[in-house]
C-alpha positions in Angstrom: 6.7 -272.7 8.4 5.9 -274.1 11.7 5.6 -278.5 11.1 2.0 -279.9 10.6 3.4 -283.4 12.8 6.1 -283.5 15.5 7.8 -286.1 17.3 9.6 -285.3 20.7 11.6 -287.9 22.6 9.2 -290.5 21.6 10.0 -294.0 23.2 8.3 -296.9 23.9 9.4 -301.0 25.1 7.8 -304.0 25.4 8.3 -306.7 28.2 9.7 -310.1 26.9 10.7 -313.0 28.7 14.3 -311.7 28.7 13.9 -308.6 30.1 12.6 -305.7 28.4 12.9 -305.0 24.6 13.6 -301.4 23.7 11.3 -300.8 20.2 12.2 -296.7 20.0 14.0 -294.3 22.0 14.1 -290.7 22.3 13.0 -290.1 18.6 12.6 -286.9 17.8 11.4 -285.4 14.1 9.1 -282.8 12.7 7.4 -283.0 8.7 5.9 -280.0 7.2 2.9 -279.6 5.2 3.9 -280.9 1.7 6.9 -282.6 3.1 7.7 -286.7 2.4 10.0 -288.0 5.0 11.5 -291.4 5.0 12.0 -293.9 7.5 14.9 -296.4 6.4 16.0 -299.4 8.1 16.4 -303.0 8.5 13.9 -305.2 10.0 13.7 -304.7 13.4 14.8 -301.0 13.3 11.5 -299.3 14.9 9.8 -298.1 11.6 6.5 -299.5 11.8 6.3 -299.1 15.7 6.6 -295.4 14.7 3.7 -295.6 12.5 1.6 -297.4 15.1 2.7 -294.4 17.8 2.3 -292.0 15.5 -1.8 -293.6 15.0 -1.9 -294.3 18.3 -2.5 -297.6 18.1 0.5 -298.1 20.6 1.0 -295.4 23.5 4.5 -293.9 23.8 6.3 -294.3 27.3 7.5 -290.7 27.6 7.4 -288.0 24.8 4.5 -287.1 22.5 3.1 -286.8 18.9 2.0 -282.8 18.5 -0.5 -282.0 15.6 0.2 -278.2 14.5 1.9 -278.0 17.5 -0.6 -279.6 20.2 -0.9 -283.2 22.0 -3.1 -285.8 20.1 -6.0 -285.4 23.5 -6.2 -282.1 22.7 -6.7 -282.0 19.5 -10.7 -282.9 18.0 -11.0 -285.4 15.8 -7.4 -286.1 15.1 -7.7 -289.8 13.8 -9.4 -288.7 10.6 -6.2 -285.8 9.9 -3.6 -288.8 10.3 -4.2 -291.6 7.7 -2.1 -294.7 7.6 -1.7 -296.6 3.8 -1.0 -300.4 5.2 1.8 -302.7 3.9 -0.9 -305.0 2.4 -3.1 -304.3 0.7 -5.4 -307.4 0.5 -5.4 -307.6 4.1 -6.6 -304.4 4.7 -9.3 -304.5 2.5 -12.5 -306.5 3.7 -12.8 -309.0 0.8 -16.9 -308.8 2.2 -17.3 -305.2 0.9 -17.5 -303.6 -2.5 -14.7 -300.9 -3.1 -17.4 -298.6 -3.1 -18.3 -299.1 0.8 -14.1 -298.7 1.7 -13.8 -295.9 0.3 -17.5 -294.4 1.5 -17.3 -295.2 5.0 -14.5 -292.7 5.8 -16.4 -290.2 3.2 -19.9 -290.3 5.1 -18.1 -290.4 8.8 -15.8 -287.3 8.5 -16.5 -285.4 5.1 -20.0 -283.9 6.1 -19.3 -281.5 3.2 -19.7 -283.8 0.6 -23.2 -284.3 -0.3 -22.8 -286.9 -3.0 -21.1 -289.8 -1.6 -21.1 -291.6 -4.8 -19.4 -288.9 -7.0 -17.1 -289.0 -4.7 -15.6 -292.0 -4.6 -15.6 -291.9 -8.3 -13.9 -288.9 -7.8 -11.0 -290.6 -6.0 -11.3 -293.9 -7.6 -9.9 -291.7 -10.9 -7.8 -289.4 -8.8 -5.8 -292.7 -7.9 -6.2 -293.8 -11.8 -8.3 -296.1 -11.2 -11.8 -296.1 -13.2 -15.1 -295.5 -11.1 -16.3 -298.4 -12.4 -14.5 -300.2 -10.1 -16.5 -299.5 -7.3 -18.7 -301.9 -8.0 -15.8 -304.9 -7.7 -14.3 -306.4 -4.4 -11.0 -306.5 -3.6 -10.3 -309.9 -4.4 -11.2 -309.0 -7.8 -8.5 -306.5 -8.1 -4.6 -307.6 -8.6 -2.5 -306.4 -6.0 -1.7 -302.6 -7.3 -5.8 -301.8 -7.8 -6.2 -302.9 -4.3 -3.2 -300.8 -3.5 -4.8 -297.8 -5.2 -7.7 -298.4 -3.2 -5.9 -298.2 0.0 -4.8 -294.8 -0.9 -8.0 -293.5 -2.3 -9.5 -294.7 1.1 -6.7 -292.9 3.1 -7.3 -289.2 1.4 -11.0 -289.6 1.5 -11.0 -287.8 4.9 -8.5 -284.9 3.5 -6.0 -285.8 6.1 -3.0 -283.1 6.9 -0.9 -286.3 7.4 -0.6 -289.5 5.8 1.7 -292.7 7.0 2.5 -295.3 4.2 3.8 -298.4 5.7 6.1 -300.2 3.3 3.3 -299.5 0.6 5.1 -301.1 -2.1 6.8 -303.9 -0.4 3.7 -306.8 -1.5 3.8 -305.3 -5.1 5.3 -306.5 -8.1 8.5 -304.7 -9.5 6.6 -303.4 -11.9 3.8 -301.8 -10.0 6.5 -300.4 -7.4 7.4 -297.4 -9.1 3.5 -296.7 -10.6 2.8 -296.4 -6.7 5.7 -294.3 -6.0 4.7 -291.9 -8.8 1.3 -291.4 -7.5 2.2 -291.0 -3.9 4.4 -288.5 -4.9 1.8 -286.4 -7.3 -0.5 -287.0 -4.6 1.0 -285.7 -1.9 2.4 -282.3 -4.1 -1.4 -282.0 -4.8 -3.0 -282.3 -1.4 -0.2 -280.6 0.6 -0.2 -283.4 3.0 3.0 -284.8 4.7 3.9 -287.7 3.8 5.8 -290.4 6.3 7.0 -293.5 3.8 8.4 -296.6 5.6 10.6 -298.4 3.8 13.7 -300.8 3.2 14.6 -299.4 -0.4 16.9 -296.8 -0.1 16.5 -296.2 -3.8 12.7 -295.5 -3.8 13.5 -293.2 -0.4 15.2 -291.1 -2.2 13.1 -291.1 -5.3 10.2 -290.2 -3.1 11.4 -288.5 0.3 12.6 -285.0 1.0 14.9 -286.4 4.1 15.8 -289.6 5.4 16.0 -290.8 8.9 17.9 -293.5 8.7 17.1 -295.7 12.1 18.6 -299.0 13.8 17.6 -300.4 16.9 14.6 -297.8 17.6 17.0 -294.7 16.9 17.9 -291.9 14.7 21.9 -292.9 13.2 21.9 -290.4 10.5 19.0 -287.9 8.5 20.2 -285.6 5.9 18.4 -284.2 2.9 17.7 -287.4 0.8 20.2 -286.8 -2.2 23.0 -285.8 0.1 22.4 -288.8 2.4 22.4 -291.4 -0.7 25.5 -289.9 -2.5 27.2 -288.7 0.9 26.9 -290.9 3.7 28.2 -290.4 6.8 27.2 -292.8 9.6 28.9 -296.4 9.3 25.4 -297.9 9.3 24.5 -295.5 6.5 27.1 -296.9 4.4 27.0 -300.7 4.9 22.8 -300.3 3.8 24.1 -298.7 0.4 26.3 -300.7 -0.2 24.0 -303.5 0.3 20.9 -302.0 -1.3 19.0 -304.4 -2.6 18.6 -305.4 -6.0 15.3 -306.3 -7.4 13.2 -308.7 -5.0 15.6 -308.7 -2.5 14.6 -306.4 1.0 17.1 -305.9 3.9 15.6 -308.3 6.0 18.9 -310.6 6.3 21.8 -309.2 8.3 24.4 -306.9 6.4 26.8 -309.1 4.9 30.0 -308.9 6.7 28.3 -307.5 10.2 27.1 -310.1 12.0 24.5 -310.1 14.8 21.7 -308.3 15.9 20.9 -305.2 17.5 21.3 -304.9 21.3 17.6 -304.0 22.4 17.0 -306.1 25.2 17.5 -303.9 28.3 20.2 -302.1 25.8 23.6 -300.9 27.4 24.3 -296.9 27.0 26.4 -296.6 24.3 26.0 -296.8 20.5 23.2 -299.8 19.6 25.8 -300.5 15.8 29.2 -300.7 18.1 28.8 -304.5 17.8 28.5 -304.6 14.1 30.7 -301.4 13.4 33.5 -301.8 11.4 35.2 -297.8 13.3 33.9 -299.1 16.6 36.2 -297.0 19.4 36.4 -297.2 23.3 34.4 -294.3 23.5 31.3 -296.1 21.3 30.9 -297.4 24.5 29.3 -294.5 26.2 26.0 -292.9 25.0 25.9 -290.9 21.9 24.3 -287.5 21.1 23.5 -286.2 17.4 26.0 -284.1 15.7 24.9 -281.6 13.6 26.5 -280.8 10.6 24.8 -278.0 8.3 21.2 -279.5 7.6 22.4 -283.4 8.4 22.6 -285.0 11.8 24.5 -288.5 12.8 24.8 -290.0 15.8 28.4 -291.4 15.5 31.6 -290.5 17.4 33.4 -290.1 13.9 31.6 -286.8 13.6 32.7 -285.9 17.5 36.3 -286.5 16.8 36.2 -284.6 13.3 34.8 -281.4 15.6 
């Protein structure tokens, strides 16, 4: 099965007064139809700058973001086959307009098959288990996991092939976390869409995901299936974020305990962006590092080179 959304050697920086900061770097990745991948990291790590490459709402440097196999430009109508499901979902709801106009706009600008605009949003209100009569409401009548419902039912409305969910959870309370999680994951095994979740909790990545990409400093360090990557980690990095998952409440947004420092993405050297915080860091760490492959995993880690 040939992937509905491929990334080759996507990378992209950002001038700062200190020279220039390196966001990603030759990412590469492909998701099929029906496929949830997860993009794990701290803070800082390149997920969301993915997201916004993979909208467009920031232009790559070099590489490219292939639908079914062809460039974005080449592709018509492209925006309304890649939906993105926003971190917050208050702020991406206009607290001006009903639910029903959200979730209708998309409808009556790309579905020109539906001729019943208001059965459909009912439709979806109840498809994301929410009742149609909410429709009427605005979002600052909702609590935070209606509005979050909302944002999803807005994102399928234009039956997109590929959907981008950008810490969707993350503003939630604990308890609506895994209520989300369960319809994101029904939702995307009934639609057949792939699903790209950004996220800090390794726990609901592998809950959720198919395969991780594990990423620091804008680049791949390790993906593997999800459940071999959790239970079998192989990168340094991979290890010190299990082992400082977070517990409930808590994100990865402070450094690792015991790894001090921060990521070398101003005008990076060539070798390996964790050497500073690694607690194997060798001589050769020093120089750049490729991906090893090993069976359906890959790390980028000179451990793996010396075990060859």
């Amino acid at each position: 099965m040939s992937p509905v959304l491929s990334l080759e050697g996507l990378s992209v920086s950002f001038p700062t007064a200190g020279g220039r900061l390196r966001a990603v770097h030759d990412l590469s990745m492909a998701v099929e139809k029906g496929e949830c991948v997860a993009l794990v990291g701290e803070s800082g790590s390149g997920k969301s700058t993915i997201a916004r490459l993979i909208t467009g709402l920031v232009a790559a440097e070099s590489g490219a973001v292939l639908l079914e196999g062809q460039p974005l430009s080449r592709v018509p109508g492209w925006r309304k086959r890649i939906q993105l499901i926003f971190q917050d979902p208050f702020g991406s709801l206009n607290p001006a307009h009903t639910i029903h106009h959200h979730i209708a706009r998309p409808l009556a600008l790309h579905r020109s098959d539906i001729s019943d605009i208001d059965a459909a949003v009912g439709a979806l209100l109840t498809r994301t288990g929410l009742s149609p009569e909410y429709a009427s409401r605005r979002p600052f009548e909702l609590s935070g996991g209606q509005r979050q419902r909302v944002a999803i039912a807005r994102a399928l409305a234009p039956a997109p092939d590929v959907i981008i969910a950008d810490e969707p959870t993350s503003m939630l309370d604990v308890s609506m976390r895994m209520d989300i999680l369960r319809l994101l994951k029904a939702l995307v095994e009934e639609q057949g869409a792939a699903l790209v979740f950004i996220t800090h909790d390794l726990a609901a990545a592998r809950f959720l995901a198919d395969r991780i990409f594990v990423l620091y400093a804008g680049q791949v360090m390790e993906t593997s299936p999800a459940d071999a990557l959790v239970s079998d980690p192989l990168h340094p990095y991979t290890r010190l974020l299990i082992a400082a998952a977070p517990r409930a409440g808590e994100t990865l947004d402070a450094p690792l305990p015991g790894t001090p420092g921060k990521p070398p993405v101003i005008d990076p050297p060539p070798g390996c962006p964790f050497a500073a915080r690694c607690p194997s860091v060798t001589d050769r760490c020093a120089r750049p590092v490729p991906l090893y492959h090993r069976n359906k995993r890959q790390v980028r880690c000179v451990l793996l080179e010396e075990s060859s």
